[in-house]
C-alpha positions as CSV (number, residue, x, y, z in Angstrom):
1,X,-53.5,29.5,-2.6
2,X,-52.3,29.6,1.0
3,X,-54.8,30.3,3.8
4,X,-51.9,29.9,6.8
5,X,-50.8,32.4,5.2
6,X,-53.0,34.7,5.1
7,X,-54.6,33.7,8.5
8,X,-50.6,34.7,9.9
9,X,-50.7,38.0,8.3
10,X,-54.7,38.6,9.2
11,X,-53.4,38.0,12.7
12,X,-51.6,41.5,12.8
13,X,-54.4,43.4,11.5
14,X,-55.9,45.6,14.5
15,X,-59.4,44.4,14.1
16,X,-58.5,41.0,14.2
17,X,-61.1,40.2,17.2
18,X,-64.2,42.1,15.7
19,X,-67.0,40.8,15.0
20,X,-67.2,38.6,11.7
21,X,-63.7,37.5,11.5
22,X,-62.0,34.3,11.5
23,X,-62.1,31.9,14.6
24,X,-58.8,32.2,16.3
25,X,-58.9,28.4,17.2
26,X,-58.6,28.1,13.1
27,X,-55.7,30.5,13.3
28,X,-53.8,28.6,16.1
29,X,-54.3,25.4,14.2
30,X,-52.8,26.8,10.9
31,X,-49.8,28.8,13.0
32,X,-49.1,25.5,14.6
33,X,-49.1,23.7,10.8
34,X,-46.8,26.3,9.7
35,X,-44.0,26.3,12.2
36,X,-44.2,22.4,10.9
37,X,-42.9,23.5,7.6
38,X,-40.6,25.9,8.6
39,X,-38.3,23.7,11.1
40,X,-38.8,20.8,9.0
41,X,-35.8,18.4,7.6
42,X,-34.0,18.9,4.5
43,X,-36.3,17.7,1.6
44,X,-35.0,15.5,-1.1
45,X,-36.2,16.2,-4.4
46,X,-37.4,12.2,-5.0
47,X,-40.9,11.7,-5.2
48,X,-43.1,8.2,-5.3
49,X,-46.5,8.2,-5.7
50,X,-48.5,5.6,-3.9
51,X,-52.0,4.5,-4.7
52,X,-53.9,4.1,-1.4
53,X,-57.4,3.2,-2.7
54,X,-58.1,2.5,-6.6
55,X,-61.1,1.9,-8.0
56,X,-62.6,-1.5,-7.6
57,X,-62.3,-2.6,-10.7
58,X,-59.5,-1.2,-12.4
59,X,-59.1,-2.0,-16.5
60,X,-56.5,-4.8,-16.7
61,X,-54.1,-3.8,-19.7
62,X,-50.4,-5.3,-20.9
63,X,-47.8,-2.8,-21.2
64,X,-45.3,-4.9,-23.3
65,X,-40.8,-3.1,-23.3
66,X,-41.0,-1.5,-26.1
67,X,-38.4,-3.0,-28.8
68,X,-34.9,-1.3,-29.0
69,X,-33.6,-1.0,-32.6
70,X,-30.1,0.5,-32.4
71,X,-30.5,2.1,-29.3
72,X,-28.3,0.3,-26.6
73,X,-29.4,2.1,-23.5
74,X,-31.8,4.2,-22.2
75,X,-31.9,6.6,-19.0
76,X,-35.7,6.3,-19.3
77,X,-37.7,3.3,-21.1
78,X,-41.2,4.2,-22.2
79,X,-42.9,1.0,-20.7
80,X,-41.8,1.8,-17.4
81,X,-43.3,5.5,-17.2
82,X,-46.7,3.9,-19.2
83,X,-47.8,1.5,-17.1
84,X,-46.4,3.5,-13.7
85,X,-48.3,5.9,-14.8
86,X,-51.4,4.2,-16.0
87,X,-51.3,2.5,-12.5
88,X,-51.0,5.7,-10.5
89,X,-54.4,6.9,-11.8
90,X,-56.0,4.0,-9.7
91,X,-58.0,3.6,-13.1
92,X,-56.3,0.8,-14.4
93,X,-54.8,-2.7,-13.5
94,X,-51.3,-3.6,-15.3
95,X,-51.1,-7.1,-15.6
96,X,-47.7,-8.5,-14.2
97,X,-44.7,-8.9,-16.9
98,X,-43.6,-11.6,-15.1
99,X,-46.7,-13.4,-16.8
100,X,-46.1,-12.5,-20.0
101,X,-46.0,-15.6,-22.5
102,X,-44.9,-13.1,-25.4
103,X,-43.1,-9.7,-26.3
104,X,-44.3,-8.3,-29.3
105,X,-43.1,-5.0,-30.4
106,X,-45.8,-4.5,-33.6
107,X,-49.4,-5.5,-34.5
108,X,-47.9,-8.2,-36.7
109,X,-46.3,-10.2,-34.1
110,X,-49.3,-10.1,-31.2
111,X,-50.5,-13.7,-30.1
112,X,-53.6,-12.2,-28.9
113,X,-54.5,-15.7,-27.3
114,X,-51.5,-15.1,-25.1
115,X,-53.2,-12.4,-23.6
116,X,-56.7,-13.2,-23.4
117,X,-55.4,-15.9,-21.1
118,X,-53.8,-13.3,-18.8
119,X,-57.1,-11.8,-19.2
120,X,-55.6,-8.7,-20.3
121,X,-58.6,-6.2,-22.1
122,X,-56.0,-4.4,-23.5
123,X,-52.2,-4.1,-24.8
124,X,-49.2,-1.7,-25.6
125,X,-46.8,-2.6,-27.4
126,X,-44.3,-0.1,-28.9
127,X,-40.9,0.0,-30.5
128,X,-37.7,2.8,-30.3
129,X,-35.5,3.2,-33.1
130,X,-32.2,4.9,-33.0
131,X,-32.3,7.8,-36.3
132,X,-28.9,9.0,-35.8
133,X,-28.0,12.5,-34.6
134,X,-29.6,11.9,-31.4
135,X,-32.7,11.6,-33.0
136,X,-35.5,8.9,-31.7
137,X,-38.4,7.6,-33.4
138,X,-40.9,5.9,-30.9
139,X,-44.2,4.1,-32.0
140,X,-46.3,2.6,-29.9
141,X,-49.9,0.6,-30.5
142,X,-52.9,0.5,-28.3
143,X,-54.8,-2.8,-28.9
144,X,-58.2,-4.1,-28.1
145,X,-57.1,-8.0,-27.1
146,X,-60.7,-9.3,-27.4
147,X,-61.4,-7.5,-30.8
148,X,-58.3,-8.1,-32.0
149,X,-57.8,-4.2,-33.5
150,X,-56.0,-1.8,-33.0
151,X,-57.7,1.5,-31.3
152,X,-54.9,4.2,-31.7
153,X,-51.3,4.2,-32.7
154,X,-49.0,6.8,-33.3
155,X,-44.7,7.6,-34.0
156,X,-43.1,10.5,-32.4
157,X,-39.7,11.7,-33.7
158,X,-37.5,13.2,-30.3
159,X,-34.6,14.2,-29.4
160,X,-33.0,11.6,-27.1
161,X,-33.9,13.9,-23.4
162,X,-37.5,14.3,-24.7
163,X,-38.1,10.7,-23.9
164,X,-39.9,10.7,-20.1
165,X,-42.0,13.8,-22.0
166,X,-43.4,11.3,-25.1
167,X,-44.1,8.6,-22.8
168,X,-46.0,11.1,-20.6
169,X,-47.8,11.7,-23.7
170,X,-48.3,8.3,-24.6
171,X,-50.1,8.0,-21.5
172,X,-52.7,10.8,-22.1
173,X,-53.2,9.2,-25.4
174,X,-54.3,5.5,-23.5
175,X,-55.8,7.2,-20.9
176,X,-58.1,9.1,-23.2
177,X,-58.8,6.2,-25.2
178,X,-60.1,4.1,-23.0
179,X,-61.3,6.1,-20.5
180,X,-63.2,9.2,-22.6
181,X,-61.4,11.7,-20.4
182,X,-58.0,13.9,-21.4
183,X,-55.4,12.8,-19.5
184,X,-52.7,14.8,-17.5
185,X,-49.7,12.8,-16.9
186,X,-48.0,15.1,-19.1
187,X,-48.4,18.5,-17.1
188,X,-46.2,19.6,-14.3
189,X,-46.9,20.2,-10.4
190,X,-45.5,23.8,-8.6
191,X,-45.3,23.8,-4.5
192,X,-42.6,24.5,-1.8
193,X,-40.1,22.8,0.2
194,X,-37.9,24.1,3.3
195,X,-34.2,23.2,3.6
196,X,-32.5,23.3,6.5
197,X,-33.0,25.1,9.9
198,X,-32.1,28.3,11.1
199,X,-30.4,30.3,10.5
200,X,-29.2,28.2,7.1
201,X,-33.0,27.6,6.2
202,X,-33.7,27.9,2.6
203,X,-37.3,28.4,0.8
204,X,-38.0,26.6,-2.8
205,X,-40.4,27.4,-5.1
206,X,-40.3,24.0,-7.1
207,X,-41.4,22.7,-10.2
208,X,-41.9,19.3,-11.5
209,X,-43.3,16.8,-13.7
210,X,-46.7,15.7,-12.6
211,X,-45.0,12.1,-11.3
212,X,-42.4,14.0,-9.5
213,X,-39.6,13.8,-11.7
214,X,-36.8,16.2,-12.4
215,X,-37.9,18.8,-9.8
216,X,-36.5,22.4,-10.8
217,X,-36.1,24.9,-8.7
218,X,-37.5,28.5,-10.1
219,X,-37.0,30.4,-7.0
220,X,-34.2,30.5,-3.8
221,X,-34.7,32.4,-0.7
222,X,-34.2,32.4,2.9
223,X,-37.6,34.0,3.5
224,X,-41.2,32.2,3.3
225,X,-42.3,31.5,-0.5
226,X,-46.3,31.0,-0.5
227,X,-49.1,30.7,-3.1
228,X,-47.8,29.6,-6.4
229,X,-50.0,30.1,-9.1
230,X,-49.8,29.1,-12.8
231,X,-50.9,31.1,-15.7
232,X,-52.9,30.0,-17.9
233,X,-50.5,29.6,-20.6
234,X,-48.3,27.6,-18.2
235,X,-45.5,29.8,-18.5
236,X,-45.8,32.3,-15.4
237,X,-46.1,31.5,-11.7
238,X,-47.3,34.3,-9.5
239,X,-46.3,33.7,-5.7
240,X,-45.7,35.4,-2.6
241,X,-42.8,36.1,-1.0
242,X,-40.9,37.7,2.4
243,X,-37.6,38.2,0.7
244,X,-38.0,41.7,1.7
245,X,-39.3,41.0,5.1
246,X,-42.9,41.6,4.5
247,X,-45.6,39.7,2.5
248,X,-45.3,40.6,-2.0
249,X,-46.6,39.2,-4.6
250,X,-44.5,38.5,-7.9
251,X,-44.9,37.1,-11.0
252,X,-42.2,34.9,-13.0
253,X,-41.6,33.4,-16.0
254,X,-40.9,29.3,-15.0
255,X,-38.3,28.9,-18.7
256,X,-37.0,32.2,-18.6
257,X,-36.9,33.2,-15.0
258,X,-38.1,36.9,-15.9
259,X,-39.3,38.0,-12.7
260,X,-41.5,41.3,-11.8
261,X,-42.5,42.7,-8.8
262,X,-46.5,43.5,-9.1
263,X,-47.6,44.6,-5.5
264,X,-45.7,45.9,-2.4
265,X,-48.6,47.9,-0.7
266,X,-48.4,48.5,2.9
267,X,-50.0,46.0,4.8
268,X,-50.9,42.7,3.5
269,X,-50.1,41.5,-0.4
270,X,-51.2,37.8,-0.7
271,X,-53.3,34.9,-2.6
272,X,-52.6,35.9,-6.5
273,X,-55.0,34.0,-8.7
274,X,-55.0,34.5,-12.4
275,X,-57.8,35.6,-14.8
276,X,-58.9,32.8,-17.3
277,X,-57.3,35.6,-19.7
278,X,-53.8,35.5,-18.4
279,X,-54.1,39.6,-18.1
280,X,-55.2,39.8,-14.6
281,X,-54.4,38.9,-11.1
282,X,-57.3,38.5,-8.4
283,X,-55.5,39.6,-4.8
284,X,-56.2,40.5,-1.2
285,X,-54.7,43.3,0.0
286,X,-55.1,45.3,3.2
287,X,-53.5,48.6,2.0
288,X,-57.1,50.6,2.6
289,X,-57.5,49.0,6.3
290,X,-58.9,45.9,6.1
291,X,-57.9,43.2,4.1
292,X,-60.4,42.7,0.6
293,X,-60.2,41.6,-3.1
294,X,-58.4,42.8,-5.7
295,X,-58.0,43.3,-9.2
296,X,-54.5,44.0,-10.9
297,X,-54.3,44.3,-14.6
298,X,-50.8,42.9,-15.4
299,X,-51.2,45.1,-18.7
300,X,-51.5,48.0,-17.4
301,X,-50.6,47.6,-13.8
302,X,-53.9,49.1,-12.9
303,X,-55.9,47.9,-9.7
304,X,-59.6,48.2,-8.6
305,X,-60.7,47.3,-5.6
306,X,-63.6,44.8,-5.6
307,X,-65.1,43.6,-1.9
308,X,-65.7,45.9,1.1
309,X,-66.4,44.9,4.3
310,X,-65.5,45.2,7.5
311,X,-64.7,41.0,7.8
312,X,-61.3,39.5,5.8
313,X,-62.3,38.1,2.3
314,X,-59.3,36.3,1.0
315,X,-58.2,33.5,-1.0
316,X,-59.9,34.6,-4.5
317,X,-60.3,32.5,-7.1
318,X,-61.8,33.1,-10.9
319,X,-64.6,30.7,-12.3
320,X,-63.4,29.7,-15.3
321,X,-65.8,31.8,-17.9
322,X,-64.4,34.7,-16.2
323,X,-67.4,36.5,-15.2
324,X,-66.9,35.7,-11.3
325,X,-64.6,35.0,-8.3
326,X,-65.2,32.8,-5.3
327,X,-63.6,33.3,-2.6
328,X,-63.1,32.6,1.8
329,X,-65.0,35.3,4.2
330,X,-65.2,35.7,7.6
331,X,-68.2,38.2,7.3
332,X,-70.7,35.4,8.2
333,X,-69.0,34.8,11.6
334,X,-66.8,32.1,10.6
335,X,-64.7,31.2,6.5
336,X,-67.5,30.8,4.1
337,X,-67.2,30.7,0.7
338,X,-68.4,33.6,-1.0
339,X,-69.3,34.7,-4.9
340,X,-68.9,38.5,-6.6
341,X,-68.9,39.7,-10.1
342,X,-65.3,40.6,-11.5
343,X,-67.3,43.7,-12.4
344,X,-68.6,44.8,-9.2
345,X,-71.8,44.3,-7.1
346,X,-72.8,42.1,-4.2
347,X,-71.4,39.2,-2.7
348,X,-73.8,36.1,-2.2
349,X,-72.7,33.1,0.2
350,X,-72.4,30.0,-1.5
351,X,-71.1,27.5,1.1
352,X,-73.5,26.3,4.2
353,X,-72.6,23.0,5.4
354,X,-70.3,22.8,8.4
355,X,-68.7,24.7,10.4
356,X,-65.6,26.5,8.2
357,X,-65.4,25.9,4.8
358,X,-62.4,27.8,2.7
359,X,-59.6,28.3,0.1
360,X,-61.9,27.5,-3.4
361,X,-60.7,26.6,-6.3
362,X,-62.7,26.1,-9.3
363,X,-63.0,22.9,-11.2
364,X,-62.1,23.0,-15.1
365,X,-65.8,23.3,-16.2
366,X,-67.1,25.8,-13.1
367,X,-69.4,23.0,-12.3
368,X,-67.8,22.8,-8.6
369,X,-65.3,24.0,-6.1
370,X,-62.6,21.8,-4.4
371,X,-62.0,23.7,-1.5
372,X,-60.9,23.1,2.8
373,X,-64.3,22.2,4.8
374,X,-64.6,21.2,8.9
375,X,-67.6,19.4,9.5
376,X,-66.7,18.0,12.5
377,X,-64.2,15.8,11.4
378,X,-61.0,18.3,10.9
379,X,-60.2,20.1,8.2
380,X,-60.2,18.2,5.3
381,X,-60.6,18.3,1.6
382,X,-64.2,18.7,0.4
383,X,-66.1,19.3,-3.3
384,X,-69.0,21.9,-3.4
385,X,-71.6,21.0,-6.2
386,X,-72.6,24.0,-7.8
387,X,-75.9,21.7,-9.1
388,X,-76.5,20.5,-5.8
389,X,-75.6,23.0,-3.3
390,X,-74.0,21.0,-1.2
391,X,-70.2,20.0,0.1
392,X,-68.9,16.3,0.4
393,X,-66.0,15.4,2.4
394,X,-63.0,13.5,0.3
395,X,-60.4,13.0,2.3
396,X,-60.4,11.2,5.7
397,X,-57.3,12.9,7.3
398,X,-57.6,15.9,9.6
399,X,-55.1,18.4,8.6
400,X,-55.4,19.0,4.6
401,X,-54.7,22.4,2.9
402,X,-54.1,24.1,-0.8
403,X,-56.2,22.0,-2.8
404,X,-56.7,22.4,-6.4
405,X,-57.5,20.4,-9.3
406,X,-56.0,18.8,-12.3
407,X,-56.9,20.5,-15.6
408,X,-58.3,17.8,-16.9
409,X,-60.4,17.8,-13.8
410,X,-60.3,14.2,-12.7
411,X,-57.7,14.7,-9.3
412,X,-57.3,17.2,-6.9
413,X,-53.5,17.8,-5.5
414,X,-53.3,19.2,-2.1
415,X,-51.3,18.7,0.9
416,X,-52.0,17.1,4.3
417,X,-50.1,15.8,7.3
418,X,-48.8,12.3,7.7
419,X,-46.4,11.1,10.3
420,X,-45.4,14.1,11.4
421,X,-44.7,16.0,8.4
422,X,-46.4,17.9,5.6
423,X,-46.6,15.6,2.4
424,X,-48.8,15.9,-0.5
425,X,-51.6,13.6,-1.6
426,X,-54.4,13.6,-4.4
427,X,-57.8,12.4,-4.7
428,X,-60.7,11.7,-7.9
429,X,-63.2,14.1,-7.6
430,X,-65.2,11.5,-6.2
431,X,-62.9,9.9,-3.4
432,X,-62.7,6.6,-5.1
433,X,-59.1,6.9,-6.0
434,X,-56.4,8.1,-3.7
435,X,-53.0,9.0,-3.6
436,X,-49.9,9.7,-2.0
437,X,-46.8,11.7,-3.4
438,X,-44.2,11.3,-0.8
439,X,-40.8,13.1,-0.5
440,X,-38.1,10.7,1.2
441,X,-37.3,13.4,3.6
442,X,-38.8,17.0,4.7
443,X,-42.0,18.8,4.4
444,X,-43.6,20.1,1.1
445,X,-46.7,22.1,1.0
446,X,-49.0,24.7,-1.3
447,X,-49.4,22.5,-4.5
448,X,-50.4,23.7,-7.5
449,X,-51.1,21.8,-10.7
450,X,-50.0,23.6,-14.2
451,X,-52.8,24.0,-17.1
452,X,-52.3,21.7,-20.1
453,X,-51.1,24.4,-23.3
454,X,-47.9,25.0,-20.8
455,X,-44.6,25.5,-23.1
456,X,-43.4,22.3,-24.4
């Protein structure tokens, strides 16, 4: 969810300057990040994901080329996408293949005092056989080198383009054994790059793998695209966009490209975020006067009005049981972080520390919030304990935005600014691993991570 925009649009509200609403010295900043993005280079759609700080240390694990039998080339080679991203997690420590004193390609044919002597603690080996008809079968083996067992295992039978998808999953399968938490290689990332300058500039509303690869574009325009946000069910991304020279909010299917327009209100339409239910959209709109939350029922097309006050709430977001939303008010004199019941009532503050804390976003199990906190240091990305009452700075940088987390809840995506230009980074949920995703050229902003049961 995007709080430059809707600290741009707030900005031609008529109350702007009362009492309780947002610092315009935290306007100015975001206005200023903005016109970053929109005169920006074109982007290129290739992404590389960095690891700038791992954990200390990392598990070491072998991730042997899997054996080819009839298949004489591959586009994509399972190894490869394993250990890149088994490395890219910062959780684990691939041992070099250039020290590799074997190959196997099945339990049978594993030296295991090869590895031990690499000081490997664990080993994938694998093998891809051609089936005809375009048809691949891919095993793969996950092996305990000190044991000398095997932990998991399993064969997938693919179509030949499916292959960068099975080795995602192979992935979540390691990662899960040896780590006890799912993994999310195999998910996909949503966010926005600008092309060009004016008046040639183009808005994308992309969508790729959670590495970065194959990057799809799901929406065009020469207008401002803002706020992506992903269903539940993975297959719809609700958005906002100028295309008709004010601020909407749509809703479209990322397969089909079924699009629907769900509010157009005078005034301000902005920050969608879905239900845990997939049947309703939390918004803030400023058709009544003054901008507040929202509920649309995408059933039904109903709305009901859910905050009123005289400061801007904004930014909602639903915990994941459904029964509240968080979400960024100026009503204390500054952006705090605020709670209400989806079915009416008060709003209690939740955030205290520092100075500006905004845009939440719930973790997976509603035990905390990842959201944007100043505390003296800039704005940067922060994690509210819901236990301890309390935010924690992650992120040394100064200018960070739109973070949200992983399903699995382990990383949190968001975007920042480095050399000049918007890229986008992630960090564990306790700032011990870190990463950058960088874009060769351009500026790419408002990330937004898909669930896991997203269409196959």
């Amino acid at each position: 969810m995007s709080l430059i925009l809707n600290l741009i649009l707030m900005n031609k509200v008529e109350n702007m300057t009362s009492p309780g609403h947002l610092k315009s010295k935290s306007f100015f900043f975001f206005v200023a990040t903005v016109l970053v993005f929109l005169i920006s280079r074109p982007a290129s759609a290739v992404l590389t994901i960095e690891v700038n700080k791992g954990v200390d240390a990392g598990i070491p694990i072998a991730i042997v080329p899997f054996g080819l039998e009839g298949v004489s080339d591959l586009p994509h080679l399972p190894a490869d996408i394993v250990e890149s991203d088994l490395n890219s997690s910062g959780k684990f420590d691939p041992v070099s293949r250039e020290t590799f004193l074997s190959q196997p390609t099945d339990l049978g044919s594993i030296q295991y005092k090869d590895w031990r002597l690499l000081k490997a603690e664990a080993l994938v080996v694998g093998k891809i056989i051609n089936l005809g008809n375009g048809q691949l079968e891919v095993r793969f083996r996950l092996v305990d080198v000190f044991r000398e067992r095997q932990l998991t295992g399993q064969k997938f039978v693919i179509p030949e383009n499916r292959i960068r998808k099975v080795s995602h999953q192979i992935s979540d399968i390691i990662y899960q054994q040896l780590t006890g938490k799912r993994g999310a290689f195999d998910t996909k990332i949503a966010y926005i790059t600008a092309q060009g300058k004016d008046p040639k500039r183009k808005f994308l509303l992309q969508v790729a793998d959670a590495d970065g690869f194959g990057p799809r574009t799901v929406l065009q325009s020469n207008e401002p695209i803002l706020s992506p946000a992903w269903s539940p069910d993975g297959n719809w991304l609700a958005y906002v966009s100028f295309e008709k020279k004010s601020s909407n909010v749509y809703i479209q299917n990322v397969w089909s490209g079924e699009r629907q327009l769900v509010s157009e209100y005078p005034g301000i339409n902005s920050a969608p975020a879905w239900s845990p239910d997939g049947r309703s959209l939390a918004l803030t709109l400023s058709k009544d006067g003054n901008p507040d939350i929202y509920v649309y029922n995408v059933d039904n097309n109903s709305l009901r009005r859910l905050t009123r006050h005289t400061a801007i709430d904004t930014e909602p977001d639903w915990a994941p049981d459904g029964r509240t939303i968080a979400f960024t008010s100026g009503r204390s004199g500054a952006p705090q972080i605020y709670r209400i019941p989806v079915a009416g009532g008060n709003a209690q503050r939740v955030t205290f520390d520092g100075k500006y804390n905004a845009g939440p976003s719930h973790s997976p199990d509603g035990k905390s919030l990842v959201l944007i906190t100043d505390q003296g240091n800039g704005f940067r990305v922060g994690i509210y304990s819901q236990e301890e009452r309390s935010v924690r700075e992650l992120t040394d940088t100064r200018q960070d935005e739109s973070p949200t987390f992983a399903p699995n809840g382990e990383m949190i995506i968001y975007a920042t600014q480095k050399g000049g230009r918007s890229i986008l980074a992630a960090v564990s949920t306790d700032g011990s691993v870190q990463q950058t995703l960088r874009f060769q050229q351009g500026s790419v902003r408002e990330p937004a991570w898909s669930p896991f049961n997203r269409k196959l």
